[in-house]
N, C-alpha and C positions, 0 to 999 in steps of 0.2 A: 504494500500500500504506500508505502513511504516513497521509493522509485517511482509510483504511477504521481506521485506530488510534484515529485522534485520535473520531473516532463512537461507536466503543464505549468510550473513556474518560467522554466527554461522559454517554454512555447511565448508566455504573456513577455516575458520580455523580449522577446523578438517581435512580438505585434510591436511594444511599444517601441521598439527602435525602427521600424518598417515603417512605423507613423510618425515619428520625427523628422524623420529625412525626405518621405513624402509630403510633409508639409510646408518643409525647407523650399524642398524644390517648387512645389506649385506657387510659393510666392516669389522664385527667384523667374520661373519660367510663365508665369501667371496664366496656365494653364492646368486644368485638373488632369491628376492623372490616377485612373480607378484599376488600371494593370499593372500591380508592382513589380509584376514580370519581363514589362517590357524592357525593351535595350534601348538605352536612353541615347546611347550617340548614335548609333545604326535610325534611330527615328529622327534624329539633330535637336532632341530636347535638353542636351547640355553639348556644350565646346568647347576646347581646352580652358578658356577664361573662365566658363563655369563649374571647370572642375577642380580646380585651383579653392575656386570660392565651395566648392563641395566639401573638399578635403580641409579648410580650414574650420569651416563649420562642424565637422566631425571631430577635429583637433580640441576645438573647444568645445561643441555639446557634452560631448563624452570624456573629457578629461583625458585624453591620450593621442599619442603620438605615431600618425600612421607610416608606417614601416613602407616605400611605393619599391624598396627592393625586395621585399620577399615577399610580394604577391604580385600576379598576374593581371593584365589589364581585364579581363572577365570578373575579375571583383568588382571593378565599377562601374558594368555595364548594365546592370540593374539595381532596382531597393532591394529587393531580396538578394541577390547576391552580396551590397552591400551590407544587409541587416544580418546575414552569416558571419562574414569578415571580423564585424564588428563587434560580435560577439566572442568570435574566437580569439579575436586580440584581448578582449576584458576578461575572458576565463586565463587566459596567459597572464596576462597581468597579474590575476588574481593571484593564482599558482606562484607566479615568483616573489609575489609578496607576502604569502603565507610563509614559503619556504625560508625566504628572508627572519621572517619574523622569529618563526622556529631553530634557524639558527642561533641570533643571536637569545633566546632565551632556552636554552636546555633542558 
């Protein structure tokens, strides 16, 4: 039972991060967008100038620092892709900061 919790926690915060970034964008592009699926440069809904502004917004919303060498340009080509990325950078985070912490207290 615990496991089927921890999934749907996992799950809401990826709505909530798939909702942030889509909100981001619909006011940078003032355009709705209701397919988190879609490929946002293949459609020209962002362009290098907005992706700069994407990634800083992510820098800051999220309190972290994105890594553009060790991922793939397929990370930014959607919210869902992004809202995985993003999560997997904050559970790594999480992870080295636990590990940190556990180090230094024995």
């Amino acid at each position: 039972m615990i496991f089927i919790a921890n999934i749907i926690v996992i799950k809401m915060d990826i709505l909530e991060i798939k909702d942030t970034i889509k909100k981001f964008l619909e006011q940078e592009t003032q355009q709705e967008l209701n397919d988190t699926a879609l490929n946002l440069v293949d459609k020209g809904m962002i362009d290098s100038f907005g992706m700069i502004k994407l990634i800083t917004f992510i820098e800051e919303e999220f309190n972290m620092d994105v890594d553009l060498d060790s991922m793939g340009a397929e990370s930014f080509n959607s919210i869902d892709n992004l809202a995985e990325q993003i999560k997997k950078w904050k559970a790594n985070r999480e992870t080295t900061e636990n590990d940190e912490n556990n180090s230094l207290n024995p």
